[in-house]
C-alpha positions in Angstrom: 84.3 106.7 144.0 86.7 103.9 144.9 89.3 102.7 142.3 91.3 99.7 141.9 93.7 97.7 139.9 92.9 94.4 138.0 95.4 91.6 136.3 93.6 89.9 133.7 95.8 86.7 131.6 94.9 85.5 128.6 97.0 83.4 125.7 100.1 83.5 128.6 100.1 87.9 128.8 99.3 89.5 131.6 97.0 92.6 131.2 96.4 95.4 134.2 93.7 97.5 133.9 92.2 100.3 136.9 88.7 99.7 137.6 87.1 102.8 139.2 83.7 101.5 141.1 81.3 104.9 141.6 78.8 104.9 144.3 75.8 103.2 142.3 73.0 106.1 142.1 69.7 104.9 140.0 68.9 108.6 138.6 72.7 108.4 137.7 73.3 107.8 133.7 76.4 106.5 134.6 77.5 102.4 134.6 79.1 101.1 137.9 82.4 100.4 137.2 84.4 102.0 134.2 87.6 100.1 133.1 91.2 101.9 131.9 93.9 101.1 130.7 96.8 103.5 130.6 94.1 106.2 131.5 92.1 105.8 128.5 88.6 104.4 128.9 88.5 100.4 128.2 84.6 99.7 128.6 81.9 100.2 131.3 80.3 97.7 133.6 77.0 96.9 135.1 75.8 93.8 137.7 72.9 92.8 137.6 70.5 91.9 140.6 73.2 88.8 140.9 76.1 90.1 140.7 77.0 89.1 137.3 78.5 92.6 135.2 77.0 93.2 131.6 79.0 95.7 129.0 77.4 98.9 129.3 79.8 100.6 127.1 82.4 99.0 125.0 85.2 101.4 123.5 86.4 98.9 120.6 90.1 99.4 123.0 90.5 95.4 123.8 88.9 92.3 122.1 85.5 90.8 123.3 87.4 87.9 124.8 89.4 90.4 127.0 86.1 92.0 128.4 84.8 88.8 129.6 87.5 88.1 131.5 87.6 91.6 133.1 83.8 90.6 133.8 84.9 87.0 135.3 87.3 89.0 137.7 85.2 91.6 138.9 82.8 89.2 139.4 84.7 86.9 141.9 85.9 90.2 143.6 82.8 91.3 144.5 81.1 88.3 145.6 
C-alpha cells in the first residue's frame, strides 16, 4: 500500500485529497485506489484494462464533477 497526495482545481479552488493505491489483488474485494479527504473516505477507484478509473464507490462526500476530475488526474499520473 503506497499513498499519495492529489490537487484537484475546479471553479478557481484548489482541493487536496490523499489517494492510497493498494497492491491490486483480483480475489481482493477491494477497489484500487481509495480517495480522502481530511481522513474521511471521498470515493474508490478502479482502471480498467486502459488505464482509465471508474467510481467504484462513491461516498456522496464531493460532487460528481469533483470525482471526474480526481479521475482525469489519476489518470495522467499513472500513464
Amino acid at each position: 500500500m503506497d499513498s499519495f497526495g492529489i490537487e484537484v482545481l475546479k471553479d478557481d479552488q484548489r482541493f487536496n485529497f490523499e489517494i492510497i493505491d493498494y497492491a491490486h489483488n483480483k480475489d481482493d474485494n477491494r477497489c484500487k485506489f481509495e480517495v480522502l479527504k481530511n481522513g474521511k473516505l471521498v470515493a474508490s477507484f478502479e482502471p480498467d484494462s486502459k488505464g482509465f478509473m471508474h467510481i467504484c464507490k462513491n461516498c456522496g462526500v464531493v460532487d460528481e464533477e469533483t470525482l471526474h476530475l480526481i479521475a482525469d488526474k489519476l489518470e495522467t499520473l499513472l500513464l
